[in-house]
C-alpha positions as CSV (number, residue, x, y, z in Angstrom):
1,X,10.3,-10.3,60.6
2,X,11.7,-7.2,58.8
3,X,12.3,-4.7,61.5
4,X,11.1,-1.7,59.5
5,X,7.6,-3.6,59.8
6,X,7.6,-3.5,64.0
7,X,5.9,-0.4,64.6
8,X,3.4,-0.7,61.6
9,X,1.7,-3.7,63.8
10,X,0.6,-1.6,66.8
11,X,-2.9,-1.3,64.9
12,X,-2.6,2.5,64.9
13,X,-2.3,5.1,62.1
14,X,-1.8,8.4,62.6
15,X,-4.2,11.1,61.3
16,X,-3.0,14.4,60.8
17,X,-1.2,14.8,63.8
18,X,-3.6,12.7,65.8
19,X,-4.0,9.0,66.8
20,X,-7.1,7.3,65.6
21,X,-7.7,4.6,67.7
22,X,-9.5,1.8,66.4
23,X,-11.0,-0.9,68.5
24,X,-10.3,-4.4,66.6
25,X,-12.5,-7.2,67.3
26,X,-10.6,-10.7,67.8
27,X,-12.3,-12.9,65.1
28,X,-10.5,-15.6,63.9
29,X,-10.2,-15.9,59.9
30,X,-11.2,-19.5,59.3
31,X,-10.7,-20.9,55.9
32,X,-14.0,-22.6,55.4
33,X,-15.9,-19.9,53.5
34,X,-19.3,-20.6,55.6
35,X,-17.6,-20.4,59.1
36,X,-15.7,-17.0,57.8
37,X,-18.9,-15.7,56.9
38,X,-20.7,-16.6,60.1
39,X,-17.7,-15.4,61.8
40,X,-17.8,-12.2,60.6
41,X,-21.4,-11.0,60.4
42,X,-21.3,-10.6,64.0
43,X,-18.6,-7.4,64.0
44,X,-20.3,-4.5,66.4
45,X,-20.6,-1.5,64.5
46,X,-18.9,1.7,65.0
47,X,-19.7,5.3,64.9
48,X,-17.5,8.6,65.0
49,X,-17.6,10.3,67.8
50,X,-15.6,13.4,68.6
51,X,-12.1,12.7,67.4
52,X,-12.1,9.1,67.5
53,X,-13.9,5.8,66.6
54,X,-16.6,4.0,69.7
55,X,-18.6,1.3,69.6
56,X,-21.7,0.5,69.5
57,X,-24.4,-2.5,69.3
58,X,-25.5,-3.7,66.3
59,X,-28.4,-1.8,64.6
60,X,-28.2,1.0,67.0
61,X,-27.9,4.3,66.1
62,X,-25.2,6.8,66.6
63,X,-25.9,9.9,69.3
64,X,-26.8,12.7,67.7
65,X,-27.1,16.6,67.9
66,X,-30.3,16.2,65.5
67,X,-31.5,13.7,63.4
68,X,-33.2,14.1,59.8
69,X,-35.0,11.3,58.5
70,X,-35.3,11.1,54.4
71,X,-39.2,10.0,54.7
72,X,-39.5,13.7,56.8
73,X,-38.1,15.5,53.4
74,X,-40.9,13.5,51.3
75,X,-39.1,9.9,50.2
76,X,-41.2,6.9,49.5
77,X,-39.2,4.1,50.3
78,X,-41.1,2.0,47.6
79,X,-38.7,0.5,45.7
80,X,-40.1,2.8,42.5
81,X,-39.8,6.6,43.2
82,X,-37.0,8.3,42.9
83,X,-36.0,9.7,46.6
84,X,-33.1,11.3,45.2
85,X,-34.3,14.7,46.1
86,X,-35.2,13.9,50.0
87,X,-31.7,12.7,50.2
88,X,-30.5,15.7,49.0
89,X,-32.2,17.7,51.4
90,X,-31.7,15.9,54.6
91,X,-27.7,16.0,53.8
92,X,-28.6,19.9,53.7
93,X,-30.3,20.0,56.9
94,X,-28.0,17.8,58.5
95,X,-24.6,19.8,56.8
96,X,-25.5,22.9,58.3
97,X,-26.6,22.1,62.1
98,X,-23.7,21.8,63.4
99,X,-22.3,19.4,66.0
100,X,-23.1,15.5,65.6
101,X,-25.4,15.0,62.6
102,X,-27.6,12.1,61.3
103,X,-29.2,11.7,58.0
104,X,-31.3,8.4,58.6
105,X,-32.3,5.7,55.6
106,X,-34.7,4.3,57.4
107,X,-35.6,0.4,58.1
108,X,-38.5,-1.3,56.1
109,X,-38.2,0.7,52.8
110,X,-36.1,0.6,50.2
111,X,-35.3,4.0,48.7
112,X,-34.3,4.6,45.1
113,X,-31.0,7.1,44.6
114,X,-30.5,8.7,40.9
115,X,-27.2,8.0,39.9
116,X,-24.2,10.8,40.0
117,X,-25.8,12.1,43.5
118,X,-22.9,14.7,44.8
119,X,-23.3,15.0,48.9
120,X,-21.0,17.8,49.1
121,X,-19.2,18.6,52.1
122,X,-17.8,22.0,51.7
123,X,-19.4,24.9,54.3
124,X,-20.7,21.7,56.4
125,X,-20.5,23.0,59.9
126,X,-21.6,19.3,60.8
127,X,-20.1,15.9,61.8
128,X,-22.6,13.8,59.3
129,X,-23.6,10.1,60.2
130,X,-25.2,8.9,57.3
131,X,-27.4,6.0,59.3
132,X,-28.6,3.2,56.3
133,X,-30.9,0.8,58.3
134,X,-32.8,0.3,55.2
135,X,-31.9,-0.4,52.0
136,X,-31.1,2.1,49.3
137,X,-31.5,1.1,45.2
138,X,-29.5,2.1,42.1
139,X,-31.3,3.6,39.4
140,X,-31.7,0.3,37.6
141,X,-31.0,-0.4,34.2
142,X,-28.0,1.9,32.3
143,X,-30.4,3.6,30.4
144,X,-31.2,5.0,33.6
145,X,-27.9,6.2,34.7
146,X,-26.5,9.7,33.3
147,X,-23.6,10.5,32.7
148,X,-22.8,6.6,32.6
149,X,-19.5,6.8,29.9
150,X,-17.9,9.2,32.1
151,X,-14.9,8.4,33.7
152,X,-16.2,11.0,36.9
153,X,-19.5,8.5,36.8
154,X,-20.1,7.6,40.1
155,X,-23.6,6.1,41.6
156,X,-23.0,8.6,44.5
157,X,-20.2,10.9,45.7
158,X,-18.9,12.3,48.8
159,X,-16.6,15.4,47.7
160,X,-14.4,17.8,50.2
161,X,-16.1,15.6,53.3
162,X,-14.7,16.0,56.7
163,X,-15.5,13.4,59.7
164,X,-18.4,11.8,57.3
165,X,-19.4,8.4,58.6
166,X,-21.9,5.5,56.1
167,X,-22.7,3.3,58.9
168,X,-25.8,0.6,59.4
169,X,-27.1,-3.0,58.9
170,X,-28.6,-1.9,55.2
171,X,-27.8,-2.8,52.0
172,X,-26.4,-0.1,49.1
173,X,-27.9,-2.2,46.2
174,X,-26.4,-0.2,42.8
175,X,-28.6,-2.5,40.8
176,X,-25.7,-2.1,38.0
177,X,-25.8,-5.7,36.2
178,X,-26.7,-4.4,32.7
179,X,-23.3,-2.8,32.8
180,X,-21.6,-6.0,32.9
181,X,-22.1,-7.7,30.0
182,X,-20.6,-5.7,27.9
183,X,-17.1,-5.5,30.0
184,X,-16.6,-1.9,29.4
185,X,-16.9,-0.9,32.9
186,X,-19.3,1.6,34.0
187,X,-19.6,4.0,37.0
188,X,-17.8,4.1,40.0
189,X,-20.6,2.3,43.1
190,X,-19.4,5.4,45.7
191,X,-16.4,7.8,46.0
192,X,-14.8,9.8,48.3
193,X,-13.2,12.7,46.9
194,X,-10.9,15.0,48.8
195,X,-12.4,13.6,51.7
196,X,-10.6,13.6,55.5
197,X,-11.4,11.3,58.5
198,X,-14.0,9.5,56.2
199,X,-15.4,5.9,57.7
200,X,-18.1,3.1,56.1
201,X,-19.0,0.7,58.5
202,X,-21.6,-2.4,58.6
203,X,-22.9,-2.0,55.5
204,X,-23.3,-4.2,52.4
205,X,-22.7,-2.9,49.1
206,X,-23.5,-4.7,46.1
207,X,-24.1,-4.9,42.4
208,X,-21.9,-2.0,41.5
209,X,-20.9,-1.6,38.0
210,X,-17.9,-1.0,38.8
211,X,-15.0,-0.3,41.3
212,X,-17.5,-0.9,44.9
213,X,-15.8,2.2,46.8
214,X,-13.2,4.3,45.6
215,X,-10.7,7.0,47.4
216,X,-9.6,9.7,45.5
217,X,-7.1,11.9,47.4
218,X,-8.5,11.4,50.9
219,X,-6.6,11.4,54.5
220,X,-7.7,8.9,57.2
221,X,-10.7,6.6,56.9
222,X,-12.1,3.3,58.1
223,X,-13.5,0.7,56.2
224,X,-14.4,-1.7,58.7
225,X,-17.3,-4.7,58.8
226,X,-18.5,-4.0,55.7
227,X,-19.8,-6.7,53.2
228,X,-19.4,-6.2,49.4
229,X,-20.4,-8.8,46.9
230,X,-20.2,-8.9,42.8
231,X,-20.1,-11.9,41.5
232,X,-17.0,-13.6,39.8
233,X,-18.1,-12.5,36.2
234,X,-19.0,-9.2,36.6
235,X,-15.7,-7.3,35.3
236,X,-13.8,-4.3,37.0
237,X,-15.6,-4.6,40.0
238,X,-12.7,-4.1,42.7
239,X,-14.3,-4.2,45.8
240,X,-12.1,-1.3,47.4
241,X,-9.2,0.9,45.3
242,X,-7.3,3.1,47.0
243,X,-6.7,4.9,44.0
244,X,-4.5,8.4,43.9
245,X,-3.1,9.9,47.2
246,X,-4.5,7.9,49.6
247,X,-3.0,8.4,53.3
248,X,-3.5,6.7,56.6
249,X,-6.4,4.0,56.2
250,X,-7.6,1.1,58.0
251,X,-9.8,-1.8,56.0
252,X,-10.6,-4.6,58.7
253,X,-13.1,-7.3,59.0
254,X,-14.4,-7.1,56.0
255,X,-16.0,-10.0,53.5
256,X,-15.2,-9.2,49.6
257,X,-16.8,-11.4,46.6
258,X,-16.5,-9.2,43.4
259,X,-15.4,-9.9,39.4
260,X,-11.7,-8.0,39.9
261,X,-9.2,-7.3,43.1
262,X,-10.8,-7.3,46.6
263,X,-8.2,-4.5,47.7
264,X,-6.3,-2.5,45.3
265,X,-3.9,0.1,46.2
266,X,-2.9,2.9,43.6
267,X,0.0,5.2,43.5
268,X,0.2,7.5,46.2
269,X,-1.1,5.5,48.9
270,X,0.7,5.5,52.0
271,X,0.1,4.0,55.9
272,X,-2.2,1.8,55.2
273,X,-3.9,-1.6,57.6
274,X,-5.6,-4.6,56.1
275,X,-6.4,-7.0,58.2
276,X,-8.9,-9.7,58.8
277,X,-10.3,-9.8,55.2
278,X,-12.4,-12.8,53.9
279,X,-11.7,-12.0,49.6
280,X,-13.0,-14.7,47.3
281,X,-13.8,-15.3,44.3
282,X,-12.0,-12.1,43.2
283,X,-8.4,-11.4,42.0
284,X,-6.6,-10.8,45.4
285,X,-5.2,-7.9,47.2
286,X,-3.4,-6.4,45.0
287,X,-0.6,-3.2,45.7
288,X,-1.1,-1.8,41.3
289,X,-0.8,-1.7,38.4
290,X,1.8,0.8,39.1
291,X,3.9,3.2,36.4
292,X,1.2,2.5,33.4
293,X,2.3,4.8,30.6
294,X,5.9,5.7,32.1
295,X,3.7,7.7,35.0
296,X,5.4,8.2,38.4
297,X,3.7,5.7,40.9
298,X,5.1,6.4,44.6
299,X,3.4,3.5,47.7
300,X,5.0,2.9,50.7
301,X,4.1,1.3,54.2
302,X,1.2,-1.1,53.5
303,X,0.7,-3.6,55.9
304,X,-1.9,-6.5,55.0
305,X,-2.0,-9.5,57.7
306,X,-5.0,-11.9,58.7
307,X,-6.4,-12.7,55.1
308,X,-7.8,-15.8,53.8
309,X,-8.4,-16.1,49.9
310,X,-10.5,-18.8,48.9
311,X,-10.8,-19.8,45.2
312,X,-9.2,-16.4,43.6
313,X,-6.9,-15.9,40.9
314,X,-4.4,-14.3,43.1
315,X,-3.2,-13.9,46.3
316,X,-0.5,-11.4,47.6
317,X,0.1,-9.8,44.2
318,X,2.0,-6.8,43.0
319,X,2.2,-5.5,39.6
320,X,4.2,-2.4,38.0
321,X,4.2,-1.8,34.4
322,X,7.8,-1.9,32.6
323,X,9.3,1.7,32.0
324,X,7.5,2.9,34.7
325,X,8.7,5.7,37.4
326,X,8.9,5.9,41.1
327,X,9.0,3.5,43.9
328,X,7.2,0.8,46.2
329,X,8.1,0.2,49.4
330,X,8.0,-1.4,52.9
331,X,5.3,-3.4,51.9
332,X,4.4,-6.4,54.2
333,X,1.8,-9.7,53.2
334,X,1.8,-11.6,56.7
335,X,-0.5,-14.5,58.4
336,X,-2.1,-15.2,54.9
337,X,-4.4,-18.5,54.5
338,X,-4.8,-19.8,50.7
339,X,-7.4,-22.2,49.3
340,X,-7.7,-23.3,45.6
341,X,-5.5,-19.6,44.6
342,X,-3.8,-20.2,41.7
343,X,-1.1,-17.5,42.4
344,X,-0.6,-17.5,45.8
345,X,2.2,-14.9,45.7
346,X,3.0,-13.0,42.8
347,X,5.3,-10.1,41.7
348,X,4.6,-8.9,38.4
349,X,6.6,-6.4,37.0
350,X,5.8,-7.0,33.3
351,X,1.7,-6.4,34.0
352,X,1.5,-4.1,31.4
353,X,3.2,-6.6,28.6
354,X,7.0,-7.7,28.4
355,X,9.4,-5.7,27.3
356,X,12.8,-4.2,28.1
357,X,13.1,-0.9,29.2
358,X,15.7,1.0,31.2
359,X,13.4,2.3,33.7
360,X,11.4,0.5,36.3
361,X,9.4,1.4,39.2
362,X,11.7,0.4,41.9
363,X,10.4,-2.8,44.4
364,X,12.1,-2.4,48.2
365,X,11.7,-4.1,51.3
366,X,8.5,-6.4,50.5
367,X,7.7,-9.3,52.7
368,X,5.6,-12.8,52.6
369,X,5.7,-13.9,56.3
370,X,3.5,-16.9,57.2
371,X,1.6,-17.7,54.0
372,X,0.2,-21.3,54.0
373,X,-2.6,-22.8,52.4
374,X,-3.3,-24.6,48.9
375,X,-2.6,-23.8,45.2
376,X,-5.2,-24.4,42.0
377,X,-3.3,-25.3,39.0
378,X,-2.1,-22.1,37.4
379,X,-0.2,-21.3,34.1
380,X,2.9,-20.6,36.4
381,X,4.2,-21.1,39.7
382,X,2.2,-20.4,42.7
383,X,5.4,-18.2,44.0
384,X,6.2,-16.1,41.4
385,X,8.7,-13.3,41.5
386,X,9.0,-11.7,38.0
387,X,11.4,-8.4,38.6
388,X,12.5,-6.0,36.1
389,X,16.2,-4.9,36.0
390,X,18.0,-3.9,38.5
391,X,15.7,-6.1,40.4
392,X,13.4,-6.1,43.2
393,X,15.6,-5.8,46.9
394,X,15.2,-7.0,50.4
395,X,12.6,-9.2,49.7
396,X,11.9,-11.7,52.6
397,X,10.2,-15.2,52.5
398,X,9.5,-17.0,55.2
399,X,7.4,-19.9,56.4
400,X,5.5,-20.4,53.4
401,X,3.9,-23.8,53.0
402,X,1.7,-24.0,49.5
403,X,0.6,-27.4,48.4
404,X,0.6,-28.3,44.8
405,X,3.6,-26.1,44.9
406,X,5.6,-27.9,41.8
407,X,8.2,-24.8,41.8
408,X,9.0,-21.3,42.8
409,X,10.5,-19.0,40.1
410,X,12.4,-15.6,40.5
411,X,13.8,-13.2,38.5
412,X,16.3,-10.4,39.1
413,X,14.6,-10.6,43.1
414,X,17.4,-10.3,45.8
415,X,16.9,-10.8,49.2
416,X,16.6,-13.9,52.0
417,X,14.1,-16.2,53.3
418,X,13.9,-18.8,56.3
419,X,11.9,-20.9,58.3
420,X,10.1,-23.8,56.7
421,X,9.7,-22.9,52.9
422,X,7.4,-25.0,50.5
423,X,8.4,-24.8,47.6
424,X,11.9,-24.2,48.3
425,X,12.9,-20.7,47.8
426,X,14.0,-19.2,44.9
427,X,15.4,-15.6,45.8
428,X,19.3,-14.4,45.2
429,X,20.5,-14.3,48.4
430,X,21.3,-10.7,49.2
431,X,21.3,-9.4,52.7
432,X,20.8,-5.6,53.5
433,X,21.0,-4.4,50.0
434,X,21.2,-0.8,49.8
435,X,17.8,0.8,49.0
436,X,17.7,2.6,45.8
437,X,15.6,6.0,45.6
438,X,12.9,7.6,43.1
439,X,13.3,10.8,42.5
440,X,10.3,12.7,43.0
441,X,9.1,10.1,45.4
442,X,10.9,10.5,48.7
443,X,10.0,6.9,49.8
């Protein structure tokens, strides 16, 4: 294993100056898409408490300074009315009482939420717990939704939040099908913007029109036990993007069914954990597109282990448009089970359409430990390494056993692999190359 991997695999990530420590539950990721499922629906869900993450039972209720109940603040929880309002309020109440507080959805009713609701947290004086135990409803049809063409659109959004926590057995149903057919995207299901210490746990999110939950510039979070299901048609529905300066993340135990990437990872994301992720159908995890449009795209230290992809159109994928700026780096795919994926493993560094162009965003130290599984018949190998000039470097492969594996192919990729390799490996052998930098990027 690559050495500059080792202490990325002590399960901890460092939160501005801190050490969030994260209990993780011992599940083990079976291929069968039933067993997973059963497997992980069981997950105890966790709360924030003080400075760190605790557990607690499942459908409990976090301790709390004060609680503030949406019915108190007049919602109906019929299914019809919009509560968008009571919402609103309780997050006002709860902002500014200061120590632990919880804004509680309720169990038996399901509460409507207009679209492009804003829960600010700037002035909070409040650690908020937003407790969904019930379920809470989209606005419906996109006539409904305001706003809807905007690329800000967002079903709801959590801006400048500190120490914010979505946690519960409920289910955040966006109700944002009539977006779908027409594959133009639509808004965002929820995003954190600006956010710090941010957590959603337990939950199940579906129906989104697009991207499920987005970061936007945020610094520590948990994503842990949560559920989110699109189904395989429903277009640009990544169940998680990590999408511009993203630092020091965890995403565990989670079960992903959407129309698009179950994980993707945007430039400026750095220290990030996946691990024990059940994503399928989708389109993989996936570290881009990087460097669309010549833009500087800067990712380093991403460690993904414990994944099983069943029936998707990728697997361990990165992508990077040609004449593209910056760097990716330390980047580690390990323990991955494969079933029916048509590209198992996959570097794409022409995503954005071949051509040839004198700058690239530069590939470094990117490993496939452990990948094993089965292949669907694809329009290319199931290992696939496509690199732009100068070529991708210290690239490891090792133990990788893919049936229906007819070939491997790679291009301009330097680096070794080892252990029992099927198909055969395909890299330039190149040990310790020297790692090239980006300027501006400092990875």
């Amino acid at each position: 294993m690559a050495e500059w991997m080792r202490g990325r695999r002590r399960g901890v990530v460092g939160v501005d100056g801190r050490d969030l420590f994260v209990l993780v539950l011992a599940v083990t990721v079976c291929v069968a898409t039933r067993t997973s499922e059963a497997a992980f629906t069981n997950f105890a869900k966790t709360s924030r408490s003080n400075n760190g993450i605790t557990t607690m039972s499942s459908g409990g209720q976090s301790s709390s300074d004060a609680v503030f109940n949406i019915r108190t603040f007049g919602a109906h929880g019929n299914g019809a009315s919009d509560d968008t309002k009571a919402f609103l309020a309780a997050w006002a109440k709860a902002c500014k009482s200061g120590g632990v507080a919880t804004v509680l959805v309720p169990s038996g009713y399901s509460f409507v939420l207009g679209s492009n609701t804003q829960f600010v947290g700037k002035g909070c004086t409040s650690k908020i717990v937003v407790q969904v135990d019930g379920n809470i409803l989209g606005p419906g049809d996109k006539s409904k939704w305001q706003n809807a063409k905007s690329a800000s659109a967002a079903w709801m959004q959590f801006t400048d939040c500190k120490d914010v926590t979505i946690q519960g057995t409920g289910t955040l149903d966006a109700r944002g099908q009539s977006f779908w057919p027409s594959g133009n995207g639509g808004p965002i299901g929820i995003r954190f913007l600006r956010g710090t210490n941010i957590a959603v746990l337990g939950v199940t999110i579906k129906n989104t029109p697009q991207v499920s939950v987005k970061l936007n510039f945020c610094n520590g979070g948990l994503i842990q036990g949560v559920s989110i299901i699109n189904p395989a048609d429903s277009p640009n529905t990544d169940g998680i993007h990590l999408q511009t300066n993203v630092y020091n993340v965890q995403i565990l135990d989670c079960i992903i069914k959407t129309g698009d990437d179950c994980i993707s990872i945007g430039t400026g994301t750095h220290n990030v954990i996946i691990r024990n992720i059940l994503c399928g159908p989708g389109h993989g995890i996936s570290i881009g597109s990087l460097g669309n449009k010549g833009l500087l795209a800067c990712v380093s230290d991403i460690d993904i282990s414990q994944v099983t992809f069943v029936g998707t159109l990728a697997g361990c994928r990165i992508k990077t448009c040609a004449g593209g700026k910056g760097k990716a780096a330390r980047i580690s795919y390990r323990d991955i089970k494969v079933e029916g994926v048509k590209y198992p493993i996959h570097i794409d560094q022409y995503y954005c359409g071949k051509g040839t162009k004198s700058e690239n965003v530069i590939l470094d130290q990117i490993e496939f430990y452990n990948i094993k599984g089965t292949a669907a018949k694809g329009q290319i190998p199931p290992v696939y390494l496509d690199c732009a000039a100068p070529g991708c470097t210290n690239v490891r492969l090792q133990n990788v056993q893919i049936d229906y594996a007819p070939g491997a192919y790679c291009s301009n990729s330097y680096g070794t692999y080892g252990g029992v390799m099927h198909p055969a490996g395909c890299l330039q052998y190149k040990l310790n190359s020297q790692s090239r930098s980006a300027p501006g990027c400092g990875v």
